[in-house]
N, C-alpha and C positions, 0 to 999 in steps of 0.2 A: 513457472509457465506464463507467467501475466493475463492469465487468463479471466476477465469479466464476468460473474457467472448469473443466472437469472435469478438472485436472491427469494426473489418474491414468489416466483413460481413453487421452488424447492421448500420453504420454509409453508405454504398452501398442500403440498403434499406430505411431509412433516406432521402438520397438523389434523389433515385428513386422515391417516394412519393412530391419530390419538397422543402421536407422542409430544414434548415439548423441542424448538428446535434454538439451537445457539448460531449464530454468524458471527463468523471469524472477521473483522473489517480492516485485520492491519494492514494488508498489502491494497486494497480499494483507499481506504477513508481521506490519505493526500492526495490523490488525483478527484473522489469524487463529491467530497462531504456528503455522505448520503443521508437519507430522509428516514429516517432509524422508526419513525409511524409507521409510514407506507410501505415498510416491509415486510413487518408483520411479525417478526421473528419476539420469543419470548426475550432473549438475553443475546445484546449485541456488545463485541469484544472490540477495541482496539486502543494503538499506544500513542499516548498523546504527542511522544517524540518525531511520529510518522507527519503528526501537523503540526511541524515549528514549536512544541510545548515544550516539557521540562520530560527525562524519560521516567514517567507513570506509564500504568495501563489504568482503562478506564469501562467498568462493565457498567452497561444499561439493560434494568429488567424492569420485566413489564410487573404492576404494581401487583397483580393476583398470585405470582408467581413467586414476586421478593416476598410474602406472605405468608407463603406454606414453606421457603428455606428454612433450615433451622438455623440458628443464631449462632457466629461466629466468634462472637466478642466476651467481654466480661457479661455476666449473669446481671450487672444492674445496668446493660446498655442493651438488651435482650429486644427490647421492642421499639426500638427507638432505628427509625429508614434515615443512612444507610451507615450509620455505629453499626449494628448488628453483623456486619458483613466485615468490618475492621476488626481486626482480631487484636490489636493494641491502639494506639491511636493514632491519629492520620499527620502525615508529613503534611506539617502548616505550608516547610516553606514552598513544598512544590503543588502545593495547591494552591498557593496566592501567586506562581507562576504561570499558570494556566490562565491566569487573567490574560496575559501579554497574545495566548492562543487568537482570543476574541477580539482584541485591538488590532492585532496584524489583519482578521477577515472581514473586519468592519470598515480597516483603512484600502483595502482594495476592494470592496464595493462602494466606494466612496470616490476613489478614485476611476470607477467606469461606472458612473452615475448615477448607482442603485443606494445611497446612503441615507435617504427619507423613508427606504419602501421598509414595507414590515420585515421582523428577522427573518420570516421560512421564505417571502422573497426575497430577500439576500443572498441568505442559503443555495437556492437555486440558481439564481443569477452566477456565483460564484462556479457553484457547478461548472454551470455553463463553460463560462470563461475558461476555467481549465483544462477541460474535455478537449474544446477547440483548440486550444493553443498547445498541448501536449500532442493530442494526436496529429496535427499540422505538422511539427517536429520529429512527431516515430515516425510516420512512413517512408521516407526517404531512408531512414539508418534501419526501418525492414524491408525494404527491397533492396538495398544494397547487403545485405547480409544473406537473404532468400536468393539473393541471384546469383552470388559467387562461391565457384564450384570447391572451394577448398571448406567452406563453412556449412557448417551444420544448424540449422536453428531452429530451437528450441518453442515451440507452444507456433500461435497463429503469426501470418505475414501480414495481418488487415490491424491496422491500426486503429479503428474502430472497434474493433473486436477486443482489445486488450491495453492493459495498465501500462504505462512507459518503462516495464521493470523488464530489460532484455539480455536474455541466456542465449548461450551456441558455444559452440566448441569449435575447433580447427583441425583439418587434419593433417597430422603430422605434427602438429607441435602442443605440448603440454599446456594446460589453460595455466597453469601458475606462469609459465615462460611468456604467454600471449597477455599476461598483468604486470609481468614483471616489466617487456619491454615500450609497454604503452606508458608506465609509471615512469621514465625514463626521458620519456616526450612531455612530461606532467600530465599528464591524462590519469584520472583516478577510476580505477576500475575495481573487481572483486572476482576472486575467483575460488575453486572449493565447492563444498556441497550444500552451503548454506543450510545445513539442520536436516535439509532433507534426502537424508541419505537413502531411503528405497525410491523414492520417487528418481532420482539418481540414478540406484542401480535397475531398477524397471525401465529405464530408458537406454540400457546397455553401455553407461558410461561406469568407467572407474569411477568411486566414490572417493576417493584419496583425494587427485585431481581435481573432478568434479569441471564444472562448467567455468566460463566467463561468463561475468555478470556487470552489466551497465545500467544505470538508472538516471533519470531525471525527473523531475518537476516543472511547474508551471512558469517559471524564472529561466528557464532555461533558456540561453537565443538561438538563433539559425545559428549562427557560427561556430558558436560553441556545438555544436550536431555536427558540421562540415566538419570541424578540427578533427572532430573524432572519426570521422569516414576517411578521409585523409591520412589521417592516420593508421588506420586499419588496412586502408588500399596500400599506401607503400611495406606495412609489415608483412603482408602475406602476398607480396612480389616472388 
């Protein structure tokens, strides 16, 4: 769906109701590095592969919480944050590749002139930058998808409103044959049901099929956005 959802609010009602709440962050966290404090959430989820890492996942729990889990690892690593939660011992090498994570986001705050300011403003400066420059880039490939009558798309048309991760279908032609023949033009697309197969069939799509799927990032340029609207306009001629 790409859909942005108000974290903070949800995980505030979560908590009001007594329970503990988790946030999923794999499909936000490369567009938005969030501010994993300000959210509030007990235990926040995402893959470090999402931000240029090595492919890990990476859970952050709040310290009262990592406290009452019970202990995942060997009995003499039992109390010891965050062994306890390793149930063997941790892949060294993709952990001393996650350095490379924080070098690539220190070299582009550095590069748009935030590389003196403390980490959380970096953090957010970074934010920033990519918020802008991704959503400056969707709008054009969701209006030209929202407007033309053969396409069907998927979650909101405001690019401000959602992640650069964009689904639709076509009608009349299979989403594999609509990957197939963009793959063709070198344009790298995805198609299928990406794991989520009710959310799929609740949207009255074959799950088999399933949708097209496009994404980018912050590196992305105009042209590379044009090539692919260009491309979409001459296949569904």
């Amino acid at each position: 769906m790409g859909s942005i959802h108000p974290a903070r609010d949800l995980v505030e009602l979560v908590h009001r109701a007594g329970a503990r709440a988790v946030v999923d962050g794999v499909g936000y966290c490369p567009h938005g590095l969030p501010d994993v404090t300000a959210l509030g959430a007990d235990v926040y989820l995402f893959s470090l592969y999402k931000v240029y890492g090595p492919h890990q996942g990476a859970m952050c729990v709040r310290a009262d919480l990592a406290a009452e889990l019970p202990s995942q690892a060997h009995f003499f690593k039992g109390d010891a944050l965050p062994g306890r939660f390793t149930p063997a011992g941790p892949d060294h090498a993709q952990v001393a590749a996650v350095n490379g994570v924080i070098d690539y986001l220190e070299a582009v705050a550095r590069h748009h002139g935030h590389g003196n300011a403390p980490v959380q403003a970096q953090a957010a400066a970074i934010r920033q930058l990519f918020r802008a420059s991704e959503t400056a880039r969707l709008q054009p490939l969701l209006d030209f998808l929202s407007h033309h009558p053969k396409v069907r798309l998927i979650g909101s048309d405001r690019a401000d409103s959602r992640a650069p991760t964009v689904t639709f279908t076509v009608a009349g032609l299979p989403s594999s044959e609509v990957a197939h023949r963009l793959a063709e033009g070198r344009i790298g697309v995805g198609s299928g049901n990406f794991y989520a197969y009710r959310l799929i069939q609740a949207l009255g799509i074959e799950p088999t099929d399933g949708v097209v799927r496009t994404s980018f990032v912050h590196y992305t340029t105009d042209a590379e956005v044009e090539r692919l609207i260009s491309a979409l306009d001459a296949l569904l001629r």
